[in-house]
BAFI-822703 format. One line per field, with one value per residue (C-alpha): residue in one letter; y, z, x. Coordinates in steps of 0.2 Angstrom, whole numbers, plus 2048, in hexadecimal, padded with zeros to 3 digits. Example, Ala and Ser with C-alpha at 12.3 -4.5 7.8 and 13.67 -1.06 7.14 Angstrom:
BEGIN
residuo <- c(A  S);
y <- c(7EA  7FB);
z <- c(827  824);
x <- c(83E  844);
***
This chain:
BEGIN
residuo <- c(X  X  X  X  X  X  X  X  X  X  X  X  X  X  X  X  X  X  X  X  X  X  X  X  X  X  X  X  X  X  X  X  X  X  X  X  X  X  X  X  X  X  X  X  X  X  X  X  X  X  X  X  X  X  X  X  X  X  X  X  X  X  X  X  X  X  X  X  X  X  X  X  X  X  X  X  X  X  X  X  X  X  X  X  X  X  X  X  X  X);
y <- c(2E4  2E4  2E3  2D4  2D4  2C8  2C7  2BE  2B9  2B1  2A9  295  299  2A7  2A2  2AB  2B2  2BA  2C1  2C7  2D2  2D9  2DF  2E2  2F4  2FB  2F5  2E8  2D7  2CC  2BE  2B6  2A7  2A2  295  284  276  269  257  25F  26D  278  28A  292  2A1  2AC  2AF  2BC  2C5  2CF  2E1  2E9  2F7  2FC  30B  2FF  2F3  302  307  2F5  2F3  304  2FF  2EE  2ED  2EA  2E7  2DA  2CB  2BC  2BF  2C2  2D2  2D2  2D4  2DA  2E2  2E2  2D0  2CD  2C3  2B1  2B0  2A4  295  28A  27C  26D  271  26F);
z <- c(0AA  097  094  08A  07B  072  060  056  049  043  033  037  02E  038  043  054  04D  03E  04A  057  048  044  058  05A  04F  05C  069  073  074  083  07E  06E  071  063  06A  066  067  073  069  058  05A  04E  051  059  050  05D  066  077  075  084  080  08A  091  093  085  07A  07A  077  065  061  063  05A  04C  048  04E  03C  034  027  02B  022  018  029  032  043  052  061  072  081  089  098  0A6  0A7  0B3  0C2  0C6  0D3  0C8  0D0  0DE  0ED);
x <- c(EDE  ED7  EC4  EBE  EB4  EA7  EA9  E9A  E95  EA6  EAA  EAD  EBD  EC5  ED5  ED9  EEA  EE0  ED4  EE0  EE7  ED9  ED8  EEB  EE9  EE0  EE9  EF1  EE8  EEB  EE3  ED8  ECC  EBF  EB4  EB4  EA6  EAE  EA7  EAB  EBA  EB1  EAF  EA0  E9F  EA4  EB3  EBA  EC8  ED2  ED9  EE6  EDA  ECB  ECE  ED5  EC8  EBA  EC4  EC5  EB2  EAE  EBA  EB6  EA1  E98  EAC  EAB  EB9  EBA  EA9  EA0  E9A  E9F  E97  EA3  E9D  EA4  EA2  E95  E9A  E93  E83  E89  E7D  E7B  E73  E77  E7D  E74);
***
């Protein structure tokens, strides 16, 4: 299984396909997902994507960390896992 990556810092106007093709020469991408406010549709800013391996999601974030993309310089790192809560839940 691939490593995913957080890429910030987006431009509001960047598309997951155009973003997946900045990621696909340096390896396969399994997956693209710019995240969206859920009232208003609009892009967040950032997005995760998945690389194939471990390897390729390390020359992805070495080659496109600082990158300029759409008039934006990206942020990309390896993703963190979400912290689970048990907020509510008794």
């Amino acid at each position: 299984m691939g490593k995913k990556i957080y890429v910030g810092n987006l431009s509001y106007g960047t598309y997951e396909d155009n973003l997946a093709d900045y990621f696909k020469e340096h390896g396969e991408v399994a997956s693209v997902k710019i995240i969206t406010d859920r009232d208003t549709g609009r892009s967040k800013g950032f997005a995760f994507v998945e690389m194939g391996t471990d390897a390729e999601a390390q020359a992805a974030i070495t080659a496109l960390n600082g990158a300029e993309i759409d008039g934006r310089r990206l942020k990309v790192n390896e993703a963190m896992d979400k912290p689970r809560t048990n907020y509510g839940r008794y």
